[in-house]
Each structure stands twice: as C-alpha cells, then as structure tokens.
N, C-alpha and C positions, 0 to 999 in steps of 0.2 A: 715782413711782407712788403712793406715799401720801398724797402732798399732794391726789394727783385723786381718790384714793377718798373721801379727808375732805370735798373741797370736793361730792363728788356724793352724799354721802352727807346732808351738809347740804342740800344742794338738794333732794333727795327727804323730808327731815323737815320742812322747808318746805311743799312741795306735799301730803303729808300734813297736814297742820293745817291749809291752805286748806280740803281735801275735809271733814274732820271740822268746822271751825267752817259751812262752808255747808249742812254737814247737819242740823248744831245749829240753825241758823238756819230751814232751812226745816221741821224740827219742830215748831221753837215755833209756828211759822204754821201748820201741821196743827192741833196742838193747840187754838189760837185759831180755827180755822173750827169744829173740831169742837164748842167751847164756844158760842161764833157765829157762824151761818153768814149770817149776810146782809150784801153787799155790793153798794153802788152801782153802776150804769153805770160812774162814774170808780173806782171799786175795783176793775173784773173789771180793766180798762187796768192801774193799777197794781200789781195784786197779781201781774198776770202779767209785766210788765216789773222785778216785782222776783224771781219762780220765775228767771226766763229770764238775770238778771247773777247771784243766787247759784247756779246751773248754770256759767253761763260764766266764773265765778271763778277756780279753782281752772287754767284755762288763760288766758286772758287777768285778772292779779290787779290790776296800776294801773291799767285802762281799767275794768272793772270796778267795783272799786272809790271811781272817781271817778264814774261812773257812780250806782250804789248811794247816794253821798252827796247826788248833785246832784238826783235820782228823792225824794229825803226836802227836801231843801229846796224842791222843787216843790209835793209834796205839802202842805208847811206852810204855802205861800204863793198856792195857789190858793183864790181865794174863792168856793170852791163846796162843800158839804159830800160829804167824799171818806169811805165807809165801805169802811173796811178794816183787814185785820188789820192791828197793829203793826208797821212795819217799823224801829222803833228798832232790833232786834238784828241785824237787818243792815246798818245803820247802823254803828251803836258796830265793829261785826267789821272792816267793812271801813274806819273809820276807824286801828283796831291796825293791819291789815295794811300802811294805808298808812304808818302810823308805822314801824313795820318794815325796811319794806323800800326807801323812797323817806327823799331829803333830807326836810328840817323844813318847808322853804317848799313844798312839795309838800300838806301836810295842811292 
C-alpha cells in the first residue's frame, strides 16, 4: 500500500510541474504580446498551435512535447518571416520534460 501511495504520489508531482511549467510558459508569451503585440498571418497560426500543445501538455506530455519541439524547428526553417512571440521557452520546457521522462534517443 505504500509503495502505490509513493509511486502516485510521484505521479501527481509530475503532473504538477507539467501544469506550472506550461503556465510559466504561456506567461511569458502574455508578457511578450503585451510588450509587442503584433504578429504575422504565420504567427496568429503558430502562436495558437503553440497556446493549444502548452494546454494540452500537462495531459498528453510526449506527444506534446515532441510536437512543441517539432512546431520550433518549423518555425526556424520556414522562409518566410514568421512574427511572433518567442516560443524558445516552450521549447527548452518541453525539451526537460522529454528528458525526464522518456529514454535519451527519444530527445
């Protein structure tokens, strides 16, 4: 019986930290519109496909996640100029998480 309280206990401090880092995450993106608000046609796209995976983090965290990283390497490699907030930190976040929580060949 203690073994499953630990192990669900851990699993709940887990999911706890997804919630709070994606809320950190989408602050700073508050913050950033509120500093500058203007974004591109391909910004309103990506700024809301990245609201809509740090939402759906916290319940889907590997998909997600890989999602999050793939959505930043898109963004870096399309050649068209994409104005929008920063999505480095949810980047970096869901790069930890995958560190975390998934094998090495996984990040």
């Amino acid at each position: 019986m203690n073994k499953h309280r630990n192990a669900s206990e851990k699993v709940f401090k887990f999911a706890l930290a997804d919630v709070i880092g994606s809320i950190i995450c989408l602050m700073f993106m508050v913050v950033e519109l509120a500093v500058a608000p203007t974004l591109s046609t391909y910004g309103i796209v990506f700024a809301a496909l990245y609201v809509l995976l740090l939402i759906a983090l916290p319940a889907k965290p590997t998909l997600c996640c890989v999602a999050l990283t793939v959505l930043n390497a898109v963004l870096t490699i399309i050649p068209v100029l994409v104005v929008v907030p920063t999505t480095f930190w949810g980047t970096w976040f869901a790069m930890g998480l995958l560190a975390r929580k998934e094998r090495p060949w996984v990040v």
